[in-house]
C-alpha positions in Angstrom: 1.0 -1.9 2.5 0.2 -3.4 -0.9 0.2 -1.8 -3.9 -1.2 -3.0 -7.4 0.4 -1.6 -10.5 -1.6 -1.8 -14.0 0.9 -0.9 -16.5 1.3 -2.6 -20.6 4.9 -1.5 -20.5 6.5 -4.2 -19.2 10.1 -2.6 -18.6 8.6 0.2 -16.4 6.0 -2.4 -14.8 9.2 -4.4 -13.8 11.1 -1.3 -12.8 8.0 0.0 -10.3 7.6 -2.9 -9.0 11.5 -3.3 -8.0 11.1 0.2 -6.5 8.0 -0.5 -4.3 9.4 -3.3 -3.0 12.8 -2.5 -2.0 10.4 0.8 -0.2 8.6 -2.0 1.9 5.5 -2.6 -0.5 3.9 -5.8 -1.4 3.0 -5.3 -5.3 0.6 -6.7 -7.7 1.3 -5.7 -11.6 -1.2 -6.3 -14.4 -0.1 -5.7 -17.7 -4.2 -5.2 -19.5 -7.0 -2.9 -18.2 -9.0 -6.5 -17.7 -6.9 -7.8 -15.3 -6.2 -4.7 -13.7 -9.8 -4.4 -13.3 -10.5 -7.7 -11.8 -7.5 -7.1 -9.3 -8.7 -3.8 -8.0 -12.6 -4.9 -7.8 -11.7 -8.6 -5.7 -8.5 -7.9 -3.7 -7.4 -5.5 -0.9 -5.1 -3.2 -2.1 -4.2 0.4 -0.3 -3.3 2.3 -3.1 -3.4 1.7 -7.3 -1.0 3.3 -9.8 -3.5 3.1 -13.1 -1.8 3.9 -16.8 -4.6 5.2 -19.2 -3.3 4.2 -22.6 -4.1 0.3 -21.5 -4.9 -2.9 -24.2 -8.2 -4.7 -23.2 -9.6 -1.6 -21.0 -8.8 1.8 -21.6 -7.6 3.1 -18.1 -10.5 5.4 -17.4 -13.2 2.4 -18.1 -11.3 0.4 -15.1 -11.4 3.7 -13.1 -15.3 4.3 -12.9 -16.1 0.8 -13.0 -13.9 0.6 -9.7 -15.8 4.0 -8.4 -19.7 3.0 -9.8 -19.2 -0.1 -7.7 -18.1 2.2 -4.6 -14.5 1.8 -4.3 -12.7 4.0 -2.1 -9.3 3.2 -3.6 -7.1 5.7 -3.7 -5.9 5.7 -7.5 -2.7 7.6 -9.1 -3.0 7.8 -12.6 -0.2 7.7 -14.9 -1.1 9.9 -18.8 0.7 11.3 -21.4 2.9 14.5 -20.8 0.3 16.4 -22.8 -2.7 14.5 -22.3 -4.3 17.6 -19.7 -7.6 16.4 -21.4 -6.7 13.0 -20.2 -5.6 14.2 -16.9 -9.0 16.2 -16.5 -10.9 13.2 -17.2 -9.4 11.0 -15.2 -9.7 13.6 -11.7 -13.2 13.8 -12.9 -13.6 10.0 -13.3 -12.1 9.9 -9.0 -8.7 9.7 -9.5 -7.0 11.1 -6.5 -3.7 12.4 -8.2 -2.3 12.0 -11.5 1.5 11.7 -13.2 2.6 12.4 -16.5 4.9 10.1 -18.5 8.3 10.4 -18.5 8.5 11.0 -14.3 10.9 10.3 -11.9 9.9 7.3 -9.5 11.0 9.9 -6.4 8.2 11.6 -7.7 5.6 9.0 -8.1 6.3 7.0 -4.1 6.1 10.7 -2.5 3.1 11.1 -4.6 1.8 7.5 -3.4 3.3 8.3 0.6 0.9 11.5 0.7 -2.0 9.5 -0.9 -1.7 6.7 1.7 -1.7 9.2 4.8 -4.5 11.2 3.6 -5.9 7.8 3.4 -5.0 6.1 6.5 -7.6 6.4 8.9 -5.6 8.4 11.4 -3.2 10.3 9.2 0.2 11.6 10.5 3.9 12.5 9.3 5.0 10.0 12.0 4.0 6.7 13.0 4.7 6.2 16.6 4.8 3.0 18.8 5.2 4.4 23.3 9.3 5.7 22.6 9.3 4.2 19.1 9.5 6.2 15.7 9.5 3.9 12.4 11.3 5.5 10.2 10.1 4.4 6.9 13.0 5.8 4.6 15.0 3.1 6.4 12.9 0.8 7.4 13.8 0.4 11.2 12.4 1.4 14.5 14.2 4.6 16.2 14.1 5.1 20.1 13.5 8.7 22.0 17.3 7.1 23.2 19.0 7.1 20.0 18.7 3.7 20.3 17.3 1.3 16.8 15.6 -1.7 16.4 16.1 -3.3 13.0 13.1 -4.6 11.1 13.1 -7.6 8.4 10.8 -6.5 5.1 7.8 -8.4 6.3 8.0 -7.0 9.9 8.0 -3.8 8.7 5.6 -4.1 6.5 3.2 -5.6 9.5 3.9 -3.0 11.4 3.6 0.1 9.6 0.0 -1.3 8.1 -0.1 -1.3 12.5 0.6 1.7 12.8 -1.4 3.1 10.1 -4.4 2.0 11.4 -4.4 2.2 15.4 -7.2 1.3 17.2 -9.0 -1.2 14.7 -9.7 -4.8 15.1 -7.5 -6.3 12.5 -8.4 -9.9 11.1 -5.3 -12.0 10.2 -6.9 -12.3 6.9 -6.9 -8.5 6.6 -3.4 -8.5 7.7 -2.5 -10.8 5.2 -3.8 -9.4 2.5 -2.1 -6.1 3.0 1.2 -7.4 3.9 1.7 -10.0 1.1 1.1 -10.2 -2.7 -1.5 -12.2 -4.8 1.2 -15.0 -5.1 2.6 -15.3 -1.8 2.6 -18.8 -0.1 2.2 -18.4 3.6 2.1 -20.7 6.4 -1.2 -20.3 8.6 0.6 -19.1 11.2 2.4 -16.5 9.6 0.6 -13.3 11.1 1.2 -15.2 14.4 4.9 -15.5 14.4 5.7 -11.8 13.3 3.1 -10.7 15.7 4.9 -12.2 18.4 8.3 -10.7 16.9 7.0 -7.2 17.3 5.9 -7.8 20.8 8.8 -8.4 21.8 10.4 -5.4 20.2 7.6 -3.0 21.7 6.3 -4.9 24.6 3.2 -6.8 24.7 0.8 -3.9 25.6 0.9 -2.4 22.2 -0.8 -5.3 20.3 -3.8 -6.8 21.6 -5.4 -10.1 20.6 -9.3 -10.2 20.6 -9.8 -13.8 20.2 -11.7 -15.2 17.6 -11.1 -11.2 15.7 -7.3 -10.3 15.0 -5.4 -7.6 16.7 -5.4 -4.3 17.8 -2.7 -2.2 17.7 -2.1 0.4 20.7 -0.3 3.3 19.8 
């Protein structure tokens, strides 16, 4: 799952970003309503975590420009403690949920966790692969058995964008996208060589390959 952060503090860009990606999340940060802007309209992101009080763009300008040109984004907004008029605006605007500054990050990725499974196209408390659980707090796979199955970052993060959206055709370009940040350097083979990794951790029947179109994952 990727995230993009757009946050002009740069010590509690640095911090959320640390956060989201020990959690399993690859994360954009852009530190101006401009670039934040730009971000959300051309990439693939799953969820946004917008601050208002942004230089360049207010917060709420990137907000309906996102929505007015039909993005379904799910978008947390970050105001002021007292800024309810803020907060009002910003729901209004198409935010989905909203924090106020100072929080606790617990708070803000079980805030982000319930916006991406109301999100996901089949939403559920548990993602599920045959006798499989993924436990996401640890980032491994739990049998029915007791038995685990541990997970490196990227093969979690494959699979839980997998399991999130069962039953879709998934181009490795999609994939991609969701699994890695704007920066990343990837070989082209990359989406390959992890699918083949999980394959052999679940068994080749739960992820399909429709030549010439991605994957499919069975749940």
């Amino acid at each position: 799952m990727r995230l993009l952060v757009v946050e002009d503090d740069p010590d509690l860009a640095g911090q959320l970003r640390s956060r989201f990606e020990h959690e399993g999340y690859a994360v954009d940060v852009a530190g101006n309503g401009i670039d934040g802007a730009h971000l959300g309209a051309t990439e693939a992101y799953d969820a946004a975590v917008l601050d208002l009080g942004l230089p360049g763009k207010p917060g709420l300008d990137v907000l309906r420009e996102w929505r007015a040109a039909g993005s379904r984004l799910p978008v947390l907004i970050l105001t002021a403690r007292n800024g309810w008029t803020e907060r009002v605006e910003g729901l209004q605007a198409g935010a989905d949920d909203y924090l106020g500054k100072p929080f606790h990050v617990e708070e803000l990725l079980a805030r982000l966790q319930a916006l991406l499974r109301r999100s996901a196209p089949a939403p559920t408390l548990e993602l599920r692969a045959g006798r499989w659980r993924l436990d996401e707090a640890r980032q491994c796979l739990c049998g029915d058995d007791g038995g685990e199955q541990t997970l490196t970052a990227t093969e979690f993060r494959l699979l839980r964008y997998f399991m999130r959206h069962p039953d879709e055709v998934l181009s490795k370009t999609r994939l991609y996208e969701h699994v890695y940040d704007h920066g990343a350097e990837h070989d082209s083979n990359v989406i390959e060589v992890y699918v083949r990794r999980l394959r052999s951790l679940l068994g080749n029947e739960r992820i399909e390959t429709r030549r010439g179109q991605g994957y499919r994952f069975l749940p």
